[in-house]
C-alpha positions in Angstrom: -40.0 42.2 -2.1 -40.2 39.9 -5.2 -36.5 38.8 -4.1 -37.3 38.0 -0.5 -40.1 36.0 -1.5 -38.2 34.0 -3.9 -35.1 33.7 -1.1 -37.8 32.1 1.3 -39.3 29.6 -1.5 -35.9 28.7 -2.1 -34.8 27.7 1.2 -37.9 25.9 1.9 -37.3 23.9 -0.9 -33.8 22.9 0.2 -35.4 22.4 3.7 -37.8 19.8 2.6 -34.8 17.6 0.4 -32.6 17.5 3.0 -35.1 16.4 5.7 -35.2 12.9 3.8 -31.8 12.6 3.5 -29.3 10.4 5.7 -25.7 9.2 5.6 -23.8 6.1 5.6 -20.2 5.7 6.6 -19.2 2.2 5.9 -16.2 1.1 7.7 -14.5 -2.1 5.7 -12.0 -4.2 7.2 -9.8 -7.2 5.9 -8.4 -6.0 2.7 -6.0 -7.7 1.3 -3.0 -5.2 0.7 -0.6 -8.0 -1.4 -3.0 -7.2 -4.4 -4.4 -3.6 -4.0 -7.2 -3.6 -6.4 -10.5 -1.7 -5.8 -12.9 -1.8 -3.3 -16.5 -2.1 -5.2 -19.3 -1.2 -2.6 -23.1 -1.3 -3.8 -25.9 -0.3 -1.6 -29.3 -1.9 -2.6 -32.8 -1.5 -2.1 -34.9 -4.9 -0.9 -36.2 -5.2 -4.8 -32.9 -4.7 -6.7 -30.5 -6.8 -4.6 -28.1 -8.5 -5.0 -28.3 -7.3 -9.3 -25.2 -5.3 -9.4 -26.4 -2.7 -12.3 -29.6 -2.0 -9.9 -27.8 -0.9 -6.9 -29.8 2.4 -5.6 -26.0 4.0 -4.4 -22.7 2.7 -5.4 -18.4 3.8 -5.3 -15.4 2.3 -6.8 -12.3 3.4 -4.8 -9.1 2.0 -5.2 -7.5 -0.2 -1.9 -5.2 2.5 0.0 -4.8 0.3 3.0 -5.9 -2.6 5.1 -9.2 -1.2 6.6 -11.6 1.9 4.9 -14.0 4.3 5.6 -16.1 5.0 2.5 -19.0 8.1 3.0 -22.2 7.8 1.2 -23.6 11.5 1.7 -27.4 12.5 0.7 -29.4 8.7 0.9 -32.3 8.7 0.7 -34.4 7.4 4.2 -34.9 3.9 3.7 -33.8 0.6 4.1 -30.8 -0.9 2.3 -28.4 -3.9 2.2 -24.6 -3.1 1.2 -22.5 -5.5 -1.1 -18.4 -4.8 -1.0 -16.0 -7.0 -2.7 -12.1 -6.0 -3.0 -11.7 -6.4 -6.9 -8.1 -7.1 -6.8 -7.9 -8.0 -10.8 -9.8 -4.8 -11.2 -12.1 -6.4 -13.9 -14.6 -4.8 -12.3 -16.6 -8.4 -11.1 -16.2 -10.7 -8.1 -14.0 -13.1 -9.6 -15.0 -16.7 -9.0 -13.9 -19.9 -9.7 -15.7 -22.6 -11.7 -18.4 -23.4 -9.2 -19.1 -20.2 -8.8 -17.0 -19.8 -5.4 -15.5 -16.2 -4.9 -11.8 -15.6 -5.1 -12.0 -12.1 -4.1 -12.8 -11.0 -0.6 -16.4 -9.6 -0.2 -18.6 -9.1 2.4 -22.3 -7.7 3.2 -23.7 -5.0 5.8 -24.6 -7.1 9.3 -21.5 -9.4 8.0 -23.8 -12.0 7.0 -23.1 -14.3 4.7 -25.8 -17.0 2.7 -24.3 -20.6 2.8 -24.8 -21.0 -1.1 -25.3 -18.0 -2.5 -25.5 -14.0 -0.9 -27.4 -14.0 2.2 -31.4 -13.0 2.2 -31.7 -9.1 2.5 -33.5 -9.1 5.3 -30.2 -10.6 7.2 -28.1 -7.6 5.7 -31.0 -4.8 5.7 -29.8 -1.4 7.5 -31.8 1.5 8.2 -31.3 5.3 6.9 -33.2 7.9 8.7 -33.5 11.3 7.8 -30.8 13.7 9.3 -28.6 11.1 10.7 -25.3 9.0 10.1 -25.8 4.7 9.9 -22.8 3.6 10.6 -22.0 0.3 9.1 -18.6 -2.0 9.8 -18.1 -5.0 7.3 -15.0 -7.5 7.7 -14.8 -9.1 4.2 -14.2 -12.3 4.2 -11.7 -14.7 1.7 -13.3 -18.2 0.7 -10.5 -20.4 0.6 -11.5 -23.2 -1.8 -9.4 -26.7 -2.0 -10.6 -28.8 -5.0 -9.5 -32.0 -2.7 
């Protein structure tokens, strides 16, 4: 009986964990195959973003081909915003050049983009409910930056 009771606890307990729990299946397009690199995807909460050590979820997978899907299993119900850049020097930063302009590709959830800067999270803010998939497609985009 002792068993049963504990079998029952058990499963309640798992019951109630997964209940807040979503998923997010990011789907990234224009990667740039000439210099594979990595693909660094962070997914933020409103208060953390866009500081790169605070993101809530966050996967570094090497570039395979020219568009990726990328799971995020077991988030937590809430809303985030998602950061991706194609680190193709693999330094494991957005590169950028002197003014601060990136010369990797990058991109955020909604593909929105700031005009100086990364864009205001509520522009890139997605929604993760409990027992369901978000499914999120971001083109990155290249800055192409001529000093004249």
């Amino acid at each position: 009986m002792k068993n049963v009771l504990y079998f029952f606890l058990t499963m309640m307990l798992f019951s109630f964990t997964s209940e807040k729990e979503g998923k997010i299946i990011v789907n990234i397009s224009g990667l740039d195959l000439t210099k594979k690199g990595n693909v660094v995807i962070g997914i933020f909460k409103k208060e953390n973003f866009p500081i790169e050590s605070k993101s809530s979820y966050s996967k570094i997978i090497p570039v395979t081909e020219s568009k990726m899907e990328v799971i995020f299993p077991n988030v937590d119900a809430d809303q985030y915003g998602i950061a991706i850049f194609q680190d193709k020097d693999k330094s494991g930063k957005l590169s950028t050049n002197i003014i601060g302009i990136p010369n990797e590709p990058f991109g955020f959830s909604n593909n929105k983009f700031g005009t100086f800067g990364p864009p205001e999270f509520n522009e890139i803010a997605i929604k993760v409910s409990s027992n369901s998939s978000t499914e999120v497609n971001i083109k990155l985009k290249y800055v192409s930056f001529l000093p004249f």
